[in-house]
ChimeraX commands (.cxc) that place a marker at each C-alpha (Angstrom):
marker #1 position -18.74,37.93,-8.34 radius 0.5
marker #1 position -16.26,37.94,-5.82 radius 0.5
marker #1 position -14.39,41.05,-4.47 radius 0.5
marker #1 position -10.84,41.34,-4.78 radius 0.5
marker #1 position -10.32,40.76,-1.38 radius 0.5
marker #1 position -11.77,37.28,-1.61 radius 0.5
marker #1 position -9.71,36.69,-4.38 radius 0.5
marker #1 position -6.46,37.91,-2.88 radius 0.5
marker #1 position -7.54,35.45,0.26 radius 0.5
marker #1 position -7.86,32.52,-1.96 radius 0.5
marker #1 position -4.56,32.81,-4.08 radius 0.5
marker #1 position -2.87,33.00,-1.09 radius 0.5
marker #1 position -4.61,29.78,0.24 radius 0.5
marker #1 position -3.79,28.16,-2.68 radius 0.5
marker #1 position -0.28,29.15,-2.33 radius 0.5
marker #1 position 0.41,27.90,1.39 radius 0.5
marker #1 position -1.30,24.52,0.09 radius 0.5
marker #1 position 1.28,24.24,-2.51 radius 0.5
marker #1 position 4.48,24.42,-0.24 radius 0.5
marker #1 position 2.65,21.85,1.85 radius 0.5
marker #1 position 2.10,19.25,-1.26 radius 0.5
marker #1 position 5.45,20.40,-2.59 radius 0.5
marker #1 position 7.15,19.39,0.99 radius 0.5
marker #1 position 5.30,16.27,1.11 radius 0.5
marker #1 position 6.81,15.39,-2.37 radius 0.5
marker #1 position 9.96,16.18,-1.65 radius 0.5
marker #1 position 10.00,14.07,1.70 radius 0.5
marker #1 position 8.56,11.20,0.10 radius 0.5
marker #1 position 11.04,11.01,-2.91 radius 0.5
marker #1 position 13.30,10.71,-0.32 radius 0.5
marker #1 position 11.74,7.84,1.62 radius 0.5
marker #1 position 11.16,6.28,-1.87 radius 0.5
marker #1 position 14.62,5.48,-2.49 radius 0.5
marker #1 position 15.41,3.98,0.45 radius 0.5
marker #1 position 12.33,1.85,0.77 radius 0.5
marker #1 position 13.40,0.82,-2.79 radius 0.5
marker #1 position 16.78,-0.39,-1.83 radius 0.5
marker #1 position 15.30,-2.38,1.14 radius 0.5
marker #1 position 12.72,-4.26,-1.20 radius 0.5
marker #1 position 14.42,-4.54,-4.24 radius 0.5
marker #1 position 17.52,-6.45,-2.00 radius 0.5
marker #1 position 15.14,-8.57,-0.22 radius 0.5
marker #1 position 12.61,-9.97,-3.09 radius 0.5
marker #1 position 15.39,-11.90,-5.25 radius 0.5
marker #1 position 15.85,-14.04,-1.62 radius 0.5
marker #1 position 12.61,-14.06,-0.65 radius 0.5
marker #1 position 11.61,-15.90,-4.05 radius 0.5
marker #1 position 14.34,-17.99,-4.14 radius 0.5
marker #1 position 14.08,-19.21,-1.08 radius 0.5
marker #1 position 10.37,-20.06,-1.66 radius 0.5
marker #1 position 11.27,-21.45,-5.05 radius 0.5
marker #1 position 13.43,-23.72,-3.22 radius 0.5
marker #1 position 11.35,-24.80,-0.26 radius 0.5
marker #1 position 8.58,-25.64,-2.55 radius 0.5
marker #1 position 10.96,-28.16,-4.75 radius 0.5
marker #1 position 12.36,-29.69,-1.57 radius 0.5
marker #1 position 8.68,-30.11,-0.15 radius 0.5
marker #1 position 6.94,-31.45,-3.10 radius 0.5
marker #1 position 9.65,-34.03,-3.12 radius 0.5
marker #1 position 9.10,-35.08,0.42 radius 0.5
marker #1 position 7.35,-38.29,0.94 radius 0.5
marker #1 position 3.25,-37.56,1.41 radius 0.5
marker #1 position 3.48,-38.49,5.45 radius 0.5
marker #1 position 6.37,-36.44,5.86 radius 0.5
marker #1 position 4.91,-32.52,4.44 radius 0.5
marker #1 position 5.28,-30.11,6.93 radius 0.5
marker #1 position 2.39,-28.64,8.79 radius 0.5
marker #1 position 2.51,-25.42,7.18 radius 0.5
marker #1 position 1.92,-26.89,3.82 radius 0.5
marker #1 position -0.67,-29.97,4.71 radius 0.5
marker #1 position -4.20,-28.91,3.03 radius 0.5
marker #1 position -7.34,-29.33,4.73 radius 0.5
marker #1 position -11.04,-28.63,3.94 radius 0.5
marker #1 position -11.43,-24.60,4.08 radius 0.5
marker #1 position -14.03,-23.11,6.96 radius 0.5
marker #1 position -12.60,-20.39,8.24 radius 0.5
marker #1 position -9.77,-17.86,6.31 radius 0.5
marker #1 position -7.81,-15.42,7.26 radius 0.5
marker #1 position -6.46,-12.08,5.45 radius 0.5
marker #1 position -3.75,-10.07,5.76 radius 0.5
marker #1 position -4.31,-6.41,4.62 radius 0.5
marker #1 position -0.99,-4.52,4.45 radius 0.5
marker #1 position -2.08,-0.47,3.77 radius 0.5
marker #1 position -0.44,2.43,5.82 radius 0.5
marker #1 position -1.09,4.49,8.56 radius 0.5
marker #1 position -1.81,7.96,6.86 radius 0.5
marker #1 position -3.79,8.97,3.61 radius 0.5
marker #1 position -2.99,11.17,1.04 radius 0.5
marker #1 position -1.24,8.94,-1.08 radius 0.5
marker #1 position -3.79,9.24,-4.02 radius 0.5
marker #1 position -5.65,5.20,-4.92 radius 0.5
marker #1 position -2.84,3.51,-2.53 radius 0.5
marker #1 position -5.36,3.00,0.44 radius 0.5
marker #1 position -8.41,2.52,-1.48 radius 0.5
marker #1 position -7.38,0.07,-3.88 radius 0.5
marker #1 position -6.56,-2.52,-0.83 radius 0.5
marker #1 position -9.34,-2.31,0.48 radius 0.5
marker #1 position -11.24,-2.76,-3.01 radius 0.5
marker #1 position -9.77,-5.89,-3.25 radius 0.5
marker #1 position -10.34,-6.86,0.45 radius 0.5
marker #1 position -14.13,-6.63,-0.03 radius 0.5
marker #1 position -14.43,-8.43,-3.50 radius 0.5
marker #1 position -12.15,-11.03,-1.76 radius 0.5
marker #1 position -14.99,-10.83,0.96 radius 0.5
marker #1 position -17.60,-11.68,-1.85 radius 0.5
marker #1 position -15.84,-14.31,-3.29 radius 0.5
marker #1 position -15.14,-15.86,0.02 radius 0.5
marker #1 position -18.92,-15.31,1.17 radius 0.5
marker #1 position -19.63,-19.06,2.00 radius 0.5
marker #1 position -16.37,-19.44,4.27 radius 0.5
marker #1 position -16.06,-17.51,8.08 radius 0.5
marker #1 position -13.55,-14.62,7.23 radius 0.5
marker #1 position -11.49,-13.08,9.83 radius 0.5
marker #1 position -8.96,-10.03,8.78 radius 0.5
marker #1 position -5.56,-9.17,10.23 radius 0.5
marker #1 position -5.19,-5.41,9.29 radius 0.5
marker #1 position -1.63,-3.97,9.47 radius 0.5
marker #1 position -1.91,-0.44,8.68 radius 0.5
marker #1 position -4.57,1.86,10.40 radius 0.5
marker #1 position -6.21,2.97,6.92 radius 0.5
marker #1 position -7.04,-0.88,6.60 radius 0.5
marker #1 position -8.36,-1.42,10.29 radius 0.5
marker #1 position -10.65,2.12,9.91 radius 0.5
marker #1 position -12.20,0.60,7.12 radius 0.5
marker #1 position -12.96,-2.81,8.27 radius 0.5
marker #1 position -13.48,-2.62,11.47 radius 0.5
marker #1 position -17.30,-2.05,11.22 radius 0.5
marker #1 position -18.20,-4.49,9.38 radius 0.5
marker #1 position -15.71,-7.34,9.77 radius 0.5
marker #1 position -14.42,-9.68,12.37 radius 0.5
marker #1 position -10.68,-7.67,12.63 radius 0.5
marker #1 position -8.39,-11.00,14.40 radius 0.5
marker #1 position -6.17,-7.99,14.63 radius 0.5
marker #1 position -4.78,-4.58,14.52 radius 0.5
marker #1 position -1.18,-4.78,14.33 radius 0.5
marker #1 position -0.76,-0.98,13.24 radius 0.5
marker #1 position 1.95,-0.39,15.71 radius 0.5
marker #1 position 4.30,-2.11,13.22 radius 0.5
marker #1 position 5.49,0.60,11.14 radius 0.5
marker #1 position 6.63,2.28,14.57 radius 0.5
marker #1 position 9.48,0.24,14.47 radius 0.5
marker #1 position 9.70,-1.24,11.39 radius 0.5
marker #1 position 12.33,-4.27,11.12 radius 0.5
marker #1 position 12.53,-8.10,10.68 radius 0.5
marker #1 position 12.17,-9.02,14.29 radius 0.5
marker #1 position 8.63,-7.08,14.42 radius 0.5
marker #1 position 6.98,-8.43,11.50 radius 0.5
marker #1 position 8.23,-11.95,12.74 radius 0.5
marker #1 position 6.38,-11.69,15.86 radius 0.5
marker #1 position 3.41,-10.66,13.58 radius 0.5
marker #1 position 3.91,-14.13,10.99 radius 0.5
marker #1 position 4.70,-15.92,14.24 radius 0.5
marker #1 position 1.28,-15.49,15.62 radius 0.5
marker #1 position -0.68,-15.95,12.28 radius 0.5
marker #1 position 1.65,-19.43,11.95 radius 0.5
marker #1 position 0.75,-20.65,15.60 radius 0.5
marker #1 position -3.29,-19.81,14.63 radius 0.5
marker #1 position -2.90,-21.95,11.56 radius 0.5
marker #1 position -1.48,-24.97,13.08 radius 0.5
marker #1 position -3.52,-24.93,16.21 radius 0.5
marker #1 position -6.26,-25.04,13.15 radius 0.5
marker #1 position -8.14,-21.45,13.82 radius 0.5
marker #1 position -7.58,-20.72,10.06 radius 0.5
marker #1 position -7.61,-23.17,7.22 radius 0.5
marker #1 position -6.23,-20.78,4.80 radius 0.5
marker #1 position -4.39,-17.18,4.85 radius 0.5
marker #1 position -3.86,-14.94,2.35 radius 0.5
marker #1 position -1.87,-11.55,1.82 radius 0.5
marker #1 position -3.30,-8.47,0.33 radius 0.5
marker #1 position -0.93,-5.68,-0.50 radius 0.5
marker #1 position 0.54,-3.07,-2.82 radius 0.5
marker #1 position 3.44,-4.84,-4.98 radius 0.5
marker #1 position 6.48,-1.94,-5.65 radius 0.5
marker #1 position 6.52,-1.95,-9.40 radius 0.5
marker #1 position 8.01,1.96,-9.70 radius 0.5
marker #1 position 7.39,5.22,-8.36 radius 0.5
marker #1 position 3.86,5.60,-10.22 radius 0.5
marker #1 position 3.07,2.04,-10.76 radius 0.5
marker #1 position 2.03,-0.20,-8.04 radius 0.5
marker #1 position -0.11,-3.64,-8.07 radius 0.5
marker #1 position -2.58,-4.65,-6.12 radius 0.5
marker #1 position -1.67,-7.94,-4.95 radius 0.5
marker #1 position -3.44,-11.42,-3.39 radius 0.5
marker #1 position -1.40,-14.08,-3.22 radius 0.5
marker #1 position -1.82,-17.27,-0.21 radius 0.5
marker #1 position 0.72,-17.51,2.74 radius 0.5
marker #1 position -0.54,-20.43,4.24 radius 0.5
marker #1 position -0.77,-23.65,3.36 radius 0.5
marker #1 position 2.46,-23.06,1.30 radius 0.5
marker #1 position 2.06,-23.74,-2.46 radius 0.5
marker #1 position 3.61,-26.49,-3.41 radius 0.5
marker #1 position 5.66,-26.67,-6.78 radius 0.5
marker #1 position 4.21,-28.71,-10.01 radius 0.5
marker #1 position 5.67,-32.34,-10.38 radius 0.5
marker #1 position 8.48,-32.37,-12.83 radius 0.5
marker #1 position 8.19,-33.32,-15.82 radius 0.5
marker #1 position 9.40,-36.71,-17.33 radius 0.5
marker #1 position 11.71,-34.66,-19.94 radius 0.5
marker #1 position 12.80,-32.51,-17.48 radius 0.5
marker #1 position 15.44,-32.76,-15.27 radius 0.5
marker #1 position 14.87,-33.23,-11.56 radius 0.5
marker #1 position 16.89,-31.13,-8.88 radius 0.5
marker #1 position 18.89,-33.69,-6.81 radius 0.5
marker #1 position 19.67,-32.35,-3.22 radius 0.5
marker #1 position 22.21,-33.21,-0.22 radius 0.5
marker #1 position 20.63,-32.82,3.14 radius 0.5
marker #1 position 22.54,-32.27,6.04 radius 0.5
marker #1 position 21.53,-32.72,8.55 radius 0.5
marker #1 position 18.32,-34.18,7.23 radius 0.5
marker #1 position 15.06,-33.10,4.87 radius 0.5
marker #1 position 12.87,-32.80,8.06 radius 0.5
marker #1 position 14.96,-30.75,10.34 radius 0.5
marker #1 position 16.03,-28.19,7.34 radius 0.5
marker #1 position 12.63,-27.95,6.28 radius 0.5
marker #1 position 11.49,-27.16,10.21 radius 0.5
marker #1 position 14.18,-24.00,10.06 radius 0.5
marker #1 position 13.26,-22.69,6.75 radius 0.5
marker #1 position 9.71,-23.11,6.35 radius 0.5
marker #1 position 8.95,-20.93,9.13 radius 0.5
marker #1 position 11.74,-18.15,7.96 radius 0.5
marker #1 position 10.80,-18.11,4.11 radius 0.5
marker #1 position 7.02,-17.22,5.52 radius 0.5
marker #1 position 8.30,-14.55,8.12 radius 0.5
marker #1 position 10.59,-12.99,4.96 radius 0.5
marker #1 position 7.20,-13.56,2.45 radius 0.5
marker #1 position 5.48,-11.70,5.44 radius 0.5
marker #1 position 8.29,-8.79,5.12 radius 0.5
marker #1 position 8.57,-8.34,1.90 radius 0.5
marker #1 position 4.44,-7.80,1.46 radius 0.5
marker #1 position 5.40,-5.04,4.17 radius 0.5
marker #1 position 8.46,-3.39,2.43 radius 0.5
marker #1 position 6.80,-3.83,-0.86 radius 0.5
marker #1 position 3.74,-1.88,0.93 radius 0.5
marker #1 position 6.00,0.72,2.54 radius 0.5
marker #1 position 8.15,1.46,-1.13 radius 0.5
marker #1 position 4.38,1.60,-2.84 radius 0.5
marker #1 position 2.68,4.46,-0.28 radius 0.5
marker #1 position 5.66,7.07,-0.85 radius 0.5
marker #1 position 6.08,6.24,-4.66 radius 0.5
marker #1 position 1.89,6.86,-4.70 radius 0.5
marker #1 position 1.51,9.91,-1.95 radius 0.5
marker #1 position 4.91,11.30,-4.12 radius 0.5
marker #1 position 2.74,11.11,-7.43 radius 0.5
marker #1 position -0.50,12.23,-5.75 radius 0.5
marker #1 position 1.59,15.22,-4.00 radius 0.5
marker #1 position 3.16,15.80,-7.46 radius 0.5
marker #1 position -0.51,15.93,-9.42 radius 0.5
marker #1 position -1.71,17.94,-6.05 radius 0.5
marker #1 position 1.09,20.45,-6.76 radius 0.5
marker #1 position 0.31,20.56,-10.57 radius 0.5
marker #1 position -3.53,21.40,-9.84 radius 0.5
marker #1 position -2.70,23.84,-7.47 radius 0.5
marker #1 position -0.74,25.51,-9.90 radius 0.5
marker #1 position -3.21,25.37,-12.23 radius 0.5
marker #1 position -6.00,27.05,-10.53 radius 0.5
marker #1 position -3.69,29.70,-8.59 radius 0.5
marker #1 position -2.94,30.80,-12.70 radius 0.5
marker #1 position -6.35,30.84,-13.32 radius 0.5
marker #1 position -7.18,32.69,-10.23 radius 0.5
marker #1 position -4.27,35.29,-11.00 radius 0.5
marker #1 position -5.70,36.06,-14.35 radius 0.5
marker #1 position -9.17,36.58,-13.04 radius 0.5
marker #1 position -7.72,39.08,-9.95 radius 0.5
marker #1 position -5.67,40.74,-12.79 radius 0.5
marker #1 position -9.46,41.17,-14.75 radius 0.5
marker #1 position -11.02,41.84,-11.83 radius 0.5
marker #1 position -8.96,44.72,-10.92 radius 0.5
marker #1 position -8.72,46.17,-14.67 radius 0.5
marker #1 position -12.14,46.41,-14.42 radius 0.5
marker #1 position -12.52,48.35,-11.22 radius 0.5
marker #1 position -9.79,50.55,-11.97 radius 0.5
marker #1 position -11.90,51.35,-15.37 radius 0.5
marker #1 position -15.27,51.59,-13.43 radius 0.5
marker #1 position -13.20,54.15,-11.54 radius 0.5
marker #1 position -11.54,56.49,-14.03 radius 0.5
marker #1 position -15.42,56.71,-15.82 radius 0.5
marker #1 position -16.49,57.86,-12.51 radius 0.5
marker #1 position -13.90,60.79,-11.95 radius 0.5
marker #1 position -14.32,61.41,-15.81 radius 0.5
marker #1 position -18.32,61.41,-15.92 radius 0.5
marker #1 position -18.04,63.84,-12.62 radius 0.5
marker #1 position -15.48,65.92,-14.13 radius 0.5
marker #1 position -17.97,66.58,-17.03 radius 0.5
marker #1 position -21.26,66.82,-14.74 radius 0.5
marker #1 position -19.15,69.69,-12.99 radius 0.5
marker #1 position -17.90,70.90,-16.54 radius 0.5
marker #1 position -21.31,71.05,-17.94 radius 0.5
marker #1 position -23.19,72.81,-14.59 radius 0.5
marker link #1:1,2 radius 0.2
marker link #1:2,3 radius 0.2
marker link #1:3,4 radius 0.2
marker link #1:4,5 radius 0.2
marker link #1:5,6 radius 0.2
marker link #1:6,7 radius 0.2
marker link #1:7,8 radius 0.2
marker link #1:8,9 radius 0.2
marker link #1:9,10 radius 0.2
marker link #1:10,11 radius 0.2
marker link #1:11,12 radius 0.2
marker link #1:12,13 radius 0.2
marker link #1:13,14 radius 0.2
marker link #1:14,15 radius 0.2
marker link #1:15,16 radius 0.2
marker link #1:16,17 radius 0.2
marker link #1:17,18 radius 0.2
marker link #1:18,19 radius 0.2
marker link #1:19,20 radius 0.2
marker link #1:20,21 radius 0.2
marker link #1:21,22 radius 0.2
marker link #1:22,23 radius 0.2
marker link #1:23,24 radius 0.2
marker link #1:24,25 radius 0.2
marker link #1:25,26 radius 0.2
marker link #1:26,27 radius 0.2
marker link #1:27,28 radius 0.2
marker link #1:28,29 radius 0.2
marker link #1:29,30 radius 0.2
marker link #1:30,31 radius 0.2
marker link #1:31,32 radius 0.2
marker link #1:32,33 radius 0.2
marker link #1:33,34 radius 0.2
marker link #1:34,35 radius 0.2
marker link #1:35,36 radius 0.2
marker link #1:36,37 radius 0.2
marker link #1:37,38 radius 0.2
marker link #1:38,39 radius 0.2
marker link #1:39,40 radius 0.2
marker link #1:40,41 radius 0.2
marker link #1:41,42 radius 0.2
marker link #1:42,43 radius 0.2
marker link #1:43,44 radius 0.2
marker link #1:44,45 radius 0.2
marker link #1:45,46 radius 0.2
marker link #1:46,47 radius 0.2
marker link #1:47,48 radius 0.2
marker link #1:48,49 radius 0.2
marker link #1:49,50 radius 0.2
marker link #1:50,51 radius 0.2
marker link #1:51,52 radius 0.2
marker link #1:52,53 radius 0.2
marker link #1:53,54 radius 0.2
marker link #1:54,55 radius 0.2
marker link #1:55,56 radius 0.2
marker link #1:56,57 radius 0.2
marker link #1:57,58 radius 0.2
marker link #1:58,59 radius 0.2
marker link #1:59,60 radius 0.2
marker link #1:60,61 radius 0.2
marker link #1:61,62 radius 0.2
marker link #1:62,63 radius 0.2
marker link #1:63,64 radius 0.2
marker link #1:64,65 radius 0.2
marker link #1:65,66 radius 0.2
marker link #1:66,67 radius 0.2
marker link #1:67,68 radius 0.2
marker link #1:68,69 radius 0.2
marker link #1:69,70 radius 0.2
marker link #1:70,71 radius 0.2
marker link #1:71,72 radius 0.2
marker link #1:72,73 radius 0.2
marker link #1:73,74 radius 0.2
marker link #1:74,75 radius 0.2
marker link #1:75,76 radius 0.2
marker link #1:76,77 radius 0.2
marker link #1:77,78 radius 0.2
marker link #1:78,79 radius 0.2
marker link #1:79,80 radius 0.2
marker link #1:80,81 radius 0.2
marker link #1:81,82 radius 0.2
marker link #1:82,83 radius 0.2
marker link #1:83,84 radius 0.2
marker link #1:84,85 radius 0.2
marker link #1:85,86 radius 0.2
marker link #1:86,87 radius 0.2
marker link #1:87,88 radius 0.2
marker link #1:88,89 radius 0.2
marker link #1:89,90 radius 0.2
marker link #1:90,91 radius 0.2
marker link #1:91,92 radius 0.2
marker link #1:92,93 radius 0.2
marker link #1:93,94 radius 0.2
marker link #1:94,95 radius 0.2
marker link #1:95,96 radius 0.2
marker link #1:96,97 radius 0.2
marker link #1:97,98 radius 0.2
marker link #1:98,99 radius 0.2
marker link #1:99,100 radius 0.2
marker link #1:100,101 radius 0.2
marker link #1:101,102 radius 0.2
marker link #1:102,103 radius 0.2
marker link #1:103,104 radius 0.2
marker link #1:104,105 radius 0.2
marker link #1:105,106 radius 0.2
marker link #1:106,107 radius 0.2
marker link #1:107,108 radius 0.2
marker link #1:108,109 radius 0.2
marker link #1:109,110 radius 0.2
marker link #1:110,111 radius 0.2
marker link #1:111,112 radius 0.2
marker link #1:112,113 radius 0.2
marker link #1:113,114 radius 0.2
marker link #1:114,115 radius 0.2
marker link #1:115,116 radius 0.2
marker link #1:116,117 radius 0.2
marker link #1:117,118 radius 0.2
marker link #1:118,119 radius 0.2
marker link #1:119,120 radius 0.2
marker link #1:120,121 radius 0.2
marker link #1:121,122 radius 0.2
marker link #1:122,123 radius 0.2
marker link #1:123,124 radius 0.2
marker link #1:124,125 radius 0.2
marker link #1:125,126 radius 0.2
marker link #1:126,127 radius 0.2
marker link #1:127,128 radius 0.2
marker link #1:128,129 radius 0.2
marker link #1:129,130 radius 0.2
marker link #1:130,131 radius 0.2
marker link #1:131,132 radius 0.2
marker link #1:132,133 radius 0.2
marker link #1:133,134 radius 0.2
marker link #1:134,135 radius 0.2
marker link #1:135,136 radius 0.2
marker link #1:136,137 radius 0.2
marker link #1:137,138 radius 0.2
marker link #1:138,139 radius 0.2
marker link #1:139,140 radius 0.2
marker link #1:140,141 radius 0.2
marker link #1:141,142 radius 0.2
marker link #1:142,143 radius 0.2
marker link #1:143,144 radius 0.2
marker link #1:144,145 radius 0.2
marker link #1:145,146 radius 0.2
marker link #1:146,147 radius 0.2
marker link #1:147,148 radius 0.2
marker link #1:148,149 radius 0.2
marker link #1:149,150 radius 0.2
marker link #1:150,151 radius 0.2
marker link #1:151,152 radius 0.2
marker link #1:152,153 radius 0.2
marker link #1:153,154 radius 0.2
marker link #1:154,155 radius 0.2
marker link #1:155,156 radius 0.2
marker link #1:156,157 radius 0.2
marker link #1:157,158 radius 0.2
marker link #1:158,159 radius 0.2
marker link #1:159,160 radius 0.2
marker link #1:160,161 radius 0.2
marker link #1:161,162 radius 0.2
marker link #1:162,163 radius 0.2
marker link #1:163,164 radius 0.2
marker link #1:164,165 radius 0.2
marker link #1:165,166 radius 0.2
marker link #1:166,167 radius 0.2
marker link #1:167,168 radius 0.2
marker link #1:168,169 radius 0.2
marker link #1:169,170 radius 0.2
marker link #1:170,171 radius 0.2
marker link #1:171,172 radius 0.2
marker link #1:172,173 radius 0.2
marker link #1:173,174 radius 0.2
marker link #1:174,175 radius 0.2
marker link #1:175,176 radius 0.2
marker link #1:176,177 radius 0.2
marker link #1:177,178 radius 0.2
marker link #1:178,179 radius 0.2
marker link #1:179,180 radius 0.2
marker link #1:180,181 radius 0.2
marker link #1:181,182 radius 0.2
marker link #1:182,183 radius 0.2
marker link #1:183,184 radius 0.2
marker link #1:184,185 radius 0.2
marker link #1:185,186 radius 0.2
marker link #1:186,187 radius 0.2
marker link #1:187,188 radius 0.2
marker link #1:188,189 radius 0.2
marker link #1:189,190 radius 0.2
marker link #1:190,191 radius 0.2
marker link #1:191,192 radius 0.2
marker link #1:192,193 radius 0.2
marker link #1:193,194 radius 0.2
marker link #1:194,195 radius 0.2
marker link #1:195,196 radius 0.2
marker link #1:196,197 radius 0.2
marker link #1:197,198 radius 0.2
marker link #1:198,199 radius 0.2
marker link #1:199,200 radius 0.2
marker link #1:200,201 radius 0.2
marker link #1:201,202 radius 0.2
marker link #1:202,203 radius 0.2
marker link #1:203,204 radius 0.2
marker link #1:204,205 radius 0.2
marker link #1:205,206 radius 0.2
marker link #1:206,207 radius 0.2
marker link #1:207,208 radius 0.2
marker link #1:208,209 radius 0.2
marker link #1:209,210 radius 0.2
marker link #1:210,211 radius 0.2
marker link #1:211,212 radius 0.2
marker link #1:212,213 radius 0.2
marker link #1:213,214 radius 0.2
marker link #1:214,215 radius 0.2
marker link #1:215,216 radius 0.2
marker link #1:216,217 radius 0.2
marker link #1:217,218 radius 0.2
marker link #1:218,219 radius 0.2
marker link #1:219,220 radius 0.2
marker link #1:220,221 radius 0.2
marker link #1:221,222 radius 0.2
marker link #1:222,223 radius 0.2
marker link #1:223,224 radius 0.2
marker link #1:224,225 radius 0.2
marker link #1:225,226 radius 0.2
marker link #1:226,227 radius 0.2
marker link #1:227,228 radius 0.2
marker link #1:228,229 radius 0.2
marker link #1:229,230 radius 0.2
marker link #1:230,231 radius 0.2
marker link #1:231,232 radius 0.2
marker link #1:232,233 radius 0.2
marker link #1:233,234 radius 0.2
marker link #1:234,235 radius 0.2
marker link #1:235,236 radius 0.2
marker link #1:236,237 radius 0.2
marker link #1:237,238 radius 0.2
marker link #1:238,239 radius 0.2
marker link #1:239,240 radius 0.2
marker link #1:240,241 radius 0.2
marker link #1:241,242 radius 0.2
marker link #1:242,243 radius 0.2
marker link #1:243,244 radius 0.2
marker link #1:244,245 radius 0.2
marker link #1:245,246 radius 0.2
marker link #1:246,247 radius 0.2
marker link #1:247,248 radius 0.2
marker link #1:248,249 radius 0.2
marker link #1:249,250 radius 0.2
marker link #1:250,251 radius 0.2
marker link #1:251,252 radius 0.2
marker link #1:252,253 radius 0.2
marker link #1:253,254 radius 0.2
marker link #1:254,255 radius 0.2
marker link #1:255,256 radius 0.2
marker link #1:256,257 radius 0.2
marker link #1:257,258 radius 0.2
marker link #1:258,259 radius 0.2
marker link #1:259,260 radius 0.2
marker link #1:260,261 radius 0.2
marker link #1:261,262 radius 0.2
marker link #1:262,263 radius 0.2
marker link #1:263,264 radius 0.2
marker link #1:264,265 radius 0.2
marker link #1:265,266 radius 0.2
marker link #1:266,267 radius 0.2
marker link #1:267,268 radius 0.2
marker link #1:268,269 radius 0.2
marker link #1:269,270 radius 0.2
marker link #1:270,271 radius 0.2
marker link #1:271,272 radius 0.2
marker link #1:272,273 radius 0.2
marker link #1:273,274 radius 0.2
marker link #1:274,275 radius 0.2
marker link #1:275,276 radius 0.2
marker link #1:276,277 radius 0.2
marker link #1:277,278 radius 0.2
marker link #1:278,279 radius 0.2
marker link #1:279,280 radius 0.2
marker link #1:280,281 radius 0.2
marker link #1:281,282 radius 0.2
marker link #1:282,283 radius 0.2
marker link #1:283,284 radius 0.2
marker link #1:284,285 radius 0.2
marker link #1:285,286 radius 0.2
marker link #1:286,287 radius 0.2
marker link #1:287,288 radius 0.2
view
């Protein structure tokens, strides 16, 4: 059994580790709700403006589909894994790079190259996987421009023909405790279903012309699809590490309870041990 020294020591352990999980919370919460603003702005654009650039493309003629969406037979893929670059944010981590590896099973009979932006990512793959590379550094300065330079380089590799395919893996922002693992291809841009006969098709004006509208947006919807897998990333690790710091904070609590209740026995009990000593000498002497 532990003295009541020990147990003293380990309550107050316990407590120090609390205000550290409580300040993490508390910090995070913060973040939360501005990462929330910043993804929940940018998502209605970024699908509408991939909604749109998949209508105009699929109604291009066949010889006139931009680079970016032409399909070719797949050798060699390329993924994007989007985690952070500090743990402690509960399943947040993990659960990317779950998905990374059974993507790496499905994708055994293709070369697979990974793109890791977050260090948690780039830790985990680096032994084992070709890592095309570590672009960590971008939540140092996290804005439009830097993520661009990030797409800009994955879009130059893909028409030069390095990868056939790429695909983003990241945490989608659902709410503070929920967040989705998501998959979803960059590159060769999806195109949208044929219309239907009984359905009405969308008529557009071009001006200029298709071609040189789809040459300016193709490139920007990817670079804001890009972002938004970042911002949905960033809005995901402080809603997780908040509910992980939260559950921390709860546990702690828990077991510093428990603790107090087994000091308070503890001590009971050598205060009794003590009084039957004094009392069992007092009669010894009595009886002498």
């Amino acid at each position: 059994m532990a003295n009541l020294k020990e147990i003293r020591g380990r309550i107050t352990s316990i407590s120090s580790t609390m205000q550290i999980t409580r300040a993490m919370k508390m910090v995070s919460a913060a973040k939360l709700k501005k990462a929330q603003d910043a993804i929940v702005m940018l998502r209605p654009y970024s699908e509408k403006l991939q909604e749109l650039i998949q209508n105009v493309n699929s109604s291009s003629d066949p010889d006139q589909v931009s680079v970016y969406a032409q399909k070719r037979e797949v050798k060699r893929i390329l993924f994007i894994a989007v985690t952070s670059n500090r743990g402690l944010a509960g399943a947040f981590n993990s659960s990317i790079v779950k998905e990374l590896n059974n993507q790496f099973r499905e994708k055994s009979q293709y070369e697979v190259e990974v793109l890791t932006i977050g260090k948690k990512a780039y830790d985990a793959v680096r032994r084992t996987r070709a890592v095309y590379s570590n672009e960590s550094a971008v939540f140092d300065n996290l804005n439009f421009d830097t993520v661009s330079h990030v797409a800009e380089g994955v879009m130059n590799s893909f028409r030069e023909g390095k990868f056939d395919e790429v695909y983003l893996i990241y945490n989608k922002f659902v709410n503070a405790a929920t967040q989705e693992v998501t998959a979803e291809q960059l590159l060769p841009i999806s195109m949208a279903e044929k219309a239907e006969e009984t359905q009405v098709e969308t008529d557009y004006i071009f001006e200029p012309n298709r071609n040189e509208i789809l040459d300016n947006l193709i490139p920007k919807a990817i670079k804001t699809q890009v972002f938004k897998a970042v911002l949905d990333s960033v809005a995901s690790e402080h809603g997780a590490r908040m509910t992980a710091m939260h559950k921390a904070t709860d546990n702690a609590q828990a077991l510093k309870n428990d603790l107090v209740i087994f000091y308070n026995k503890a001590r009971q009990a050598a205060i009794t041990n003590e009084i039957l000593e004094i009392v069992s000498g007092a009669e010894a002497l009595k009886n002498s």
